[in-house]
C-alpha positions in Angstrom: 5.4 -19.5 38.1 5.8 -21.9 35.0 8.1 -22.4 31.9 6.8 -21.0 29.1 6.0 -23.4 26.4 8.4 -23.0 23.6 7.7 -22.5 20.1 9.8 -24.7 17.5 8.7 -23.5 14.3 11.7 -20.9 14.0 9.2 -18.5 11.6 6.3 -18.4 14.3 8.7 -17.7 16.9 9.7 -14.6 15.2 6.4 -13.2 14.0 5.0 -13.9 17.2 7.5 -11.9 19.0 7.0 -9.2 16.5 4.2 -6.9 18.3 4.0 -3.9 16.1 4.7 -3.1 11.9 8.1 -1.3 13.5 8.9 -5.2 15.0 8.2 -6.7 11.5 10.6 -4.3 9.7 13.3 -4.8 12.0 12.7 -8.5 11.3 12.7 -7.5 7.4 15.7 -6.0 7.9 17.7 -9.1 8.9 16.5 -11.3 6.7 16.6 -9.2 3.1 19.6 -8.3 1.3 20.4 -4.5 1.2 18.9 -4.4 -2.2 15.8 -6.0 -2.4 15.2 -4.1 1.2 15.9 -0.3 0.6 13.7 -0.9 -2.9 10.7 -1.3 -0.3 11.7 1.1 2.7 13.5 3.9 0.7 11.8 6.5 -0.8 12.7 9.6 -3.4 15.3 11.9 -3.2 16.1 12.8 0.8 13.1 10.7 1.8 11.3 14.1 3.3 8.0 13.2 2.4 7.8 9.9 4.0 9.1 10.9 6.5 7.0 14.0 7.0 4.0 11.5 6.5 5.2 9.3 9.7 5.6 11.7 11.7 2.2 13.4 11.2 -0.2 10.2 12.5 2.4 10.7 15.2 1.4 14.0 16.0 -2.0 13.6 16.6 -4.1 13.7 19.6 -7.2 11.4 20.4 -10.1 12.5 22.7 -11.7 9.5 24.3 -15.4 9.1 25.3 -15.6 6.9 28.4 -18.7 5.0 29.8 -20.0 3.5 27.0 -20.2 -0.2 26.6 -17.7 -1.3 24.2 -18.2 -5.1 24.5 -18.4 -5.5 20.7 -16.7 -4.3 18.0 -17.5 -4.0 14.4 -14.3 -3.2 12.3 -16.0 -3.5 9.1 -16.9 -0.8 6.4 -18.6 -0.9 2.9 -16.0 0.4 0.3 -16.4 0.7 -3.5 -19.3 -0.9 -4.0 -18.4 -4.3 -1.3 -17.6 -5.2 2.1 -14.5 -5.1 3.4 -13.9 -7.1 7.3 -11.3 -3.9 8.4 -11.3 -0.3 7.1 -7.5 -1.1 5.3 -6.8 -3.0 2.1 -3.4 -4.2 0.2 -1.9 -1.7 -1.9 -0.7 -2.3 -5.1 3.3 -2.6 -5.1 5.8 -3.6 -7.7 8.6 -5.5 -8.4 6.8 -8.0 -4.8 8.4 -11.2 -5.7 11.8 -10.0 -5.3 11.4 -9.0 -1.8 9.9 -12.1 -0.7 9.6 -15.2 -3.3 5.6 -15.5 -1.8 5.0 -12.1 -3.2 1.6 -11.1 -4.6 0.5 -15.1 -4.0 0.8 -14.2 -0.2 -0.5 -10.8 0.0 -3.6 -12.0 -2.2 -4.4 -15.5 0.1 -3.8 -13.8 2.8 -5.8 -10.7 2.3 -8.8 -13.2 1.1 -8.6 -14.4 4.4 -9.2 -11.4 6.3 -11.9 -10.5 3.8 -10.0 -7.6 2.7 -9.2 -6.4 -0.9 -6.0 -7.2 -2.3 -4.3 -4.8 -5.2 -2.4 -6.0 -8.1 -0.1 -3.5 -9.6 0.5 -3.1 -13.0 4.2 -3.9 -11.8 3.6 -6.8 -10.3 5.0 -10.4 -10.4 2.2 -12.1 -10.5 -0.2 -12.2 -13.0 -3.4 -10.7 -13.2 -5.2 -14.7 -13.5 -2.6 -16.2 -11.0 -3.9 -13.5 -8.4 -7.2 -14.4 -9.1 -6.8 -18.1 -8.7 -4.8 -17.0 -5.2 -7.9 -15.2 -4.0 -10.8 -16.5 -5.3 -13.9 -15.5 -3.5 -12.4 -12.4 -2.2 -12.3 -9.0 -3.9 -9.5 -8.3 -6.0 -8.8 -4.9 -7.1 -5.7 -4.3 -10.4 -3.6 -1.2 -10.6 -3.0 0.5 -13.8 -0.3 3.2 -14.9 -1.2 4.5 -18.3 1.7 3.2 -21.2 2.7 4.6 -23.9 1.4 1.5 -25.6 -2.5 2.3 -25.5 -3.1 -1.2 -26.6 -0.7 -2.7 -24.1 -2.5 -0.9 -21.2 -6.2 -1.6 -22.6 -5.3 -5.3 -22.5 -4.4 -5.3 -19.3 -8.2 -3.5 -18.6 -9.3 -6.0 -20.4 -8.0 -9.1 -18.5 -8.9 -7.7 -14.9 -12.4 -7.1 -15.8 -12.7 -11.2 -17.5 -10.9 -12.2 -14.4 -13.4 -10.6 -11.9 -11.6 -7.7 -10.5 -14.3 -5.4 -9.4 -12.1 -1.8 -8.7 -9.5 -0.3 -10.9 -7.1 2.6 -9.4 -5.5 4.5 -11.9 -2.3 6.1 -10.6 -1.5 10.0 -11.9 1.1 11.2 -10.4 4.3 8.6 -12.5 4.8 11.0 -15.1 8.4 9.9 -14.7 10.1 8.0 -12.0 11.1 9.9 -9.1 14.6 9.6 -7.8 14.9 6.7 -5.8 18.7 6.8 -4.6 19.1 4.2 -2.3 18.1 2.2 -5.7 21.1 3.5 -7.8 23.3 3.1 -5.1 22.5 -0.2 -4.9 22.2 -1.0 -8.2 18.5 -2.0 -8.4 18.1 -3.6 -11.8 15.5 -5.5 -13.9 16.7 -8.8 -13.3 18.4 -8.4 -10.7 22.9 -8.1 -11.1 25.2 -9.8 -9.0 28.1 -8.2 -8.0 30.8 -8.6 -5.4 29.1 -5.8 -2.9 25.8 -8.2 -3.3 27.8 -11.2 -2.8 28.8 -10.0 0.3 25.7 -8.4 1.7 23.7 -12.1 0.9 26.1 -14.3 2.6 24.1 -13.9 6.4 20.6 -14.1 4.3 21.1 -17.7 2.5 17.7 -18.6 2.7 16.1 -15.8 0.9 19.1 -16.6 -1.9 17.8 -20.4 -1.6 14.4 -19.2 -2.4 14.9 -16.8 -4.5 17.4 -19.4 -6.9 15.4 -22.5 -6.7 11.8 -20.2 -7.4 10.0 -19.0 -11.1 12.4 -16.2 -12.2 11.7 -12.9 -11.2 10.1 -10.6 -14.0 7.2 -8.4 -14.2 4.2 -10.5 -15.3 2.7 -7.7 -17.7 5.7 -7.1 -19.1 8.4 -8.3 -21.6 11.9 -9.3 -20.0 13.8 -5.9 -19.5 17.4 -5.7 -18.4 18.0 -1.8 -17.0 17.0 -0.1 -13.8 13.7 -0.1 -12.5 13.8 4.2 -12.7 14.6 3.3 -16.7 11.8 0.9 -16.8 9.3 3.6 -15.6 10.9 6.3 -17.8 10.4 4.7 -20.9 7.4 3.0 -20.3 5.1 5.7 -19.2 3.2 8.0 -20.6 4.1 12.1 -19.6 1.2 12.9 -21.9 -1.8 11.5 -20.0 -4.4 14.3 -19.1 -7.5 14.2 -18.1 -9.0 13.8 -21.0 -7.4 10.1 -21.0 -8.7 9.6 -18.2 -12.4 9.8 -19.1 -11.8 7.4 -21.5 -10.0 5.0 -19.0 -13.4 5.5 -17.1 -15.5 4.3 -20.3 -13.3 1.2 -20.8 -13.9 0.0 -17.9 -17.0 -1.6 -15.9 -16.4 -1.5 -12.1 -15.6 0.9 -10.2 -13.1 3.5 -10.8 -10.2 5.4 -8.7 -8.2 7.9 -9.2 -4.5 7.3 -7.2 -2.6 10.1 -6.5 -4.5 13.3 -5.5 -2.5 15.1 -3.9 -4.5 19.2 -4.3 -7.7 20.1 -3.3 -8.4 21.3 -7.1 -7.3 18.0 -8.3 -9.6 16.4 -6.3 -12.2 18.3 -7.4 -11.6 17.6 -11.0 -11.7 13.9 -11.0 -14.2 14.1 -9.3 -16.2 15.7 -11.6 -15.0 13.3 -13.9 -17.4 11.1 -12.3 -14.9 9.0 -10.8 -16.2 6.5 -8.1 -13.1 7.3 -6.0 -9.8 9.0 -5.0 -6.6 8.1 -2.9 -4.8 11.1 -1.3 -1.5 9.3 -1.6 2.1 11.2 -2.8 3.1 7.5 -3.8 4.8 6.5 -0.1 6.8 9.5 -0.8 8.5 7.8 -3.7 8.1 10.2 -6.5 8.2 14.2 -5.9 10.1 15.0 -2.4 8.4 17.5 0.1 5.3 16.1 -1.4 2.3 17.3 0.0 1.3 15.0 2.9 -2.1 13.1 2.2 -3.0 13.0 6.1 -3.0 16.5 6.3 -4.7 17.1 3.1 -7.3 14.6 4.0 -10.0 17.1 6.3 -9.8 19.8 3.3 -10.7 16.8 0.6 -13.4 16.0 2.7 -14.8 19.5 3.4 -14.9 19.8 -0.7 -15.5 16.3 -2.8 -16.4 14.5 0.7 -20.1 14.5 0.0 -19.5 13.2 -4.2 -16.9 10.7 -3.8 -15.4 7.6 -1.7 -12.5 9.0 0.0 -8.9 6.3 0.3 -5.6 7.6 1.7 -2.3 6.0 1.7 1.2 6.8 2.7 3.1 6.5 6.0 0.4 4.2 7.7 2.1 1.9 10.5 -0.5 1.3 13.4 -3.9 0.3 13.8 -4.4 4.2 15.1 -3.1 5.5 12.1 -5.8 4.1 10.7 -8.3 5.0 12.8 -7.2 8.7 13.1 -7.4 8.6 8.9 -11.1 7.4 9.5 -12.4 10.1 12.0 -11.2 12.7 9.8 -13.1 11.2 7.1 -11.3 8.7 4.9 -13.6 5.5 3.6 -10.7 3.4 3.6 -6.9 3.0 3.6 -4.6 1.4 1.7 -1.0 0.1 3.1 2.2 -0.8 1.0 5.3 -1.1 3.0 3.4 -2.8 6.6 1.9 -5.4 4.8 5.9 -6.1 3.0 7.7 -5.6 6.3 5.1 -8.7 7.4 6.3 -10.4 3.7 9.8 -10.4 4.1 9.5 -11.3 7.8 7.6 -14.2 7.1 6.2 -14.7 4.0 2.1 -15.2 4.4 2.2 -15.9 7.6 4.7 -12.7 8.0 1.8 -11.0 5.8 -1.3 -12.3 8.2 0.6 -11.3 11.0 0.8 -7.8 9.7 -2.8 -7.7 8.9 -3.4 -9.4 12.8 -1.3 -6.4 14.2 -3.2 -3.7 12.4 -6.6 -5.4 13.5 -5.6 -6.0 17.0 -4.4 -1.9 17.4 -7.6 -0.7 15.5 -10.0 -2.3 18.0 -8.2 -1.3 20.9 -8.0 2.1 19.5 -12.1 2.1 18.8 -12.3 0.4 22.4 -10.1 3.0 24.1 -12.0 5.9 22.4 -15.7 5.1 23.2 -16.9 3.7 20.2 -18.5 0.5 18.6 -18.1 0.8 14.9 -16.3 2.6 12.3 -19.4 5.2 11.5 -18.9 6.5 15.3 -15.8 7.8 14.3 -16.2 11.9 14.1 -13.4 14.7 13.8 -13.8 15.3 17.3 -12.3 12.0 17.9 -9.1 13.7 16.6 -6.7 17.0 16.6 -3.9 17.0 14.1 -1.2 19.2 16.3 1.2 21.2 14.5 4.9 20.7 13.3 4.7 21.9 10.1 2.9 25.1 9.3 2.7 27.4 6.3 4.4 30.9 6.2 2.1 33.9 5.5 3.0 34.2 1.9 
């Protein structure tokens, strides 16, 4: 029996006691005012579809091969045209800076690291250059919601492709902003309004109002200042009118690859697709636009079954393990993207709360591949997995 050695650096105390994405957002929890919180974990509406999305990677059911030699491990995957070192990448989220004053700079460094891409949304605090210059010899990838402002959006097109970012997602499915309530309740606004309730909710968190007062100001770095709620933001800024006509243009403006974020039917699917469209994410937007959303993991074997064979195949929305993951894989996803792990890991810790995210999701996808017979990613079958049922049609 021994002592164990203690840690003194307070912030890799607390990451290294956080063992899963579920530690990390506990730890988010503590240390993030209400506001700046709930903008990251809440979702639209009653929050049905996120949670439905949890809860079905937690009803699935592995089937493990055993006696094979699983001494090495190969987690990596070609994606889009490049490599990527783990079969997830950093989705694109907005308004990052205010949950953590890091934001985008950590997500992107840290992501380099891991030799993962990194996504820049169009709503993000960072610009598209400063990203660039965080991560640069690793593959960023820029997000873009279609404007009203043609120009506007174009020249944002424009600057990814001169900065080197090699994938564009285009996201469908913000014809308007869905109906984030924890937001309103809390007052969410472009910057950010102080009032008594605030006050009061900050005073345990003073060092994420120390950084957050003594950092660059918070604003969108593709924008012009606005002062309003980020739901008003979204409502007047994008475009209801994009069709898929649009989006064949999109695809001749730009010169990487292209994806489509958002599916979310098997005839959608299809028809980007046919579009010619280098990719698709089955994603209902981490269940923060349309509640009772379809839910992308179940979606995901029929996608396959119909477009699998034409297109590069990305899934998003309720991911929290390393299993998750790997279940998303064996049904035939290329790749995943995760949003709200990798800012659980931001708030908790900033880039090093950020790698230790990415570290978590490693660690459980091994063991997982380990645990189920296999040495690489291609292994991976549908009869690695069963998707049990909760929720099931009724005969219409």
């Amino acid at each position: 029996m021994r002592f164990k050695k203690p840690q003194l650096n307070a912030t890799r105390r607390r990451l290294d006691a956080a063992l899963t994405i579920e530690d990390l957002r506990a730890i988010a929890r503590r240390r993030t005012p209400r506001a700046a919180f709930d903008y990251t974990d809440g979702a639209a509406e009653e929050e049905l579809s996120i949670e439905r999305a949890r809860q079905a990677f937690r009803d699935i059911e592995f089937h493990p091969a055993i006696l094979r030699d699983v001494s090495k491990v190969d987690t990596s995957c070609a994606i889009l045209g490049g490599r990527s070192q783990l079969p997830f990448g950093i989705a694109p989220t907005g308004f990052t800076r205010m949950m953590q004053t890091e934001g985008e700079y950590a997500g992107a460094r840290a992501a380099g690291s891991a030799g993962i891409p990194f996504s820049l949304s169009t709503m993000g605090t960072a610009s598209i250059e400063d990203v660039k210059s965080a991560n640069p010899h690793g593959r960023n990838w820029f997000q873009l919601y279609m404007w009203k402002d043609r120009d506007r959006s174009m020249a944002l097109v424009e600057r990814a492709a001169k900065a080197g970012y090699d994938t564009m997602l285009v996201t469908v499915d913000v014809p308007v902003a869905g109906a984030r309530l924890r937001d309103k309740r809390n007052g969410m606004s472009i910057p950010p309004a102080l009032t008594a309730k605030t006050v009061l909710n900050a005073l345990p968190r003073p060092q994420w109002w120390i950084d957050f007062l003594t950092t660059e100001p918070l604003a969108f770095a593709s924008l012009d200042r606005w002062s309003g709620t980020v739901a008003e933001l979204l409502d007047t800024m994008f475009d209801p009118t994009v069709t898929f006509e649009d989006l064949a243009w999109i695809k001749e403006q730009w010169p990487g690859k292209l994806v489509v974020k958002g599916i979310q039917t098997v005839a959608d699917a299809k028809a980007v697709t046919d579009l010619g469209v280098d990719g698709i994410v089955l994603s209902n937007h981490g269940g923060r636009q349309l509640d009772r959303a379809p839910i992308p993991f179940h979606l995901l074997p029929s996608v396959v079954s119909e477009v699998g064979e034409d297109t590069e195949i990305l899934i998003d929305t309720g991911i929290m393990s390393g299993a998750d993951i790997v279940a998303s894989v064996a049904l035939g996803a290329r790749f995943t993207l995760i949003g709200r792990a990798y800012l659980y890991g931001l708030m908790a810790g900033g880039e090093a709360g950020v790698r230790r995210a990415i570290e978590i999701l490693s660690d459980q996808i091994e063991r997982t591949m380990r645990l189920l017979g296999v040495t690489s990613l291609d292994e991976l079958t549908p009869e690695h997995v069963t998707q049990l049922e909760r929720l099931t049609p009724r005969a219409r």
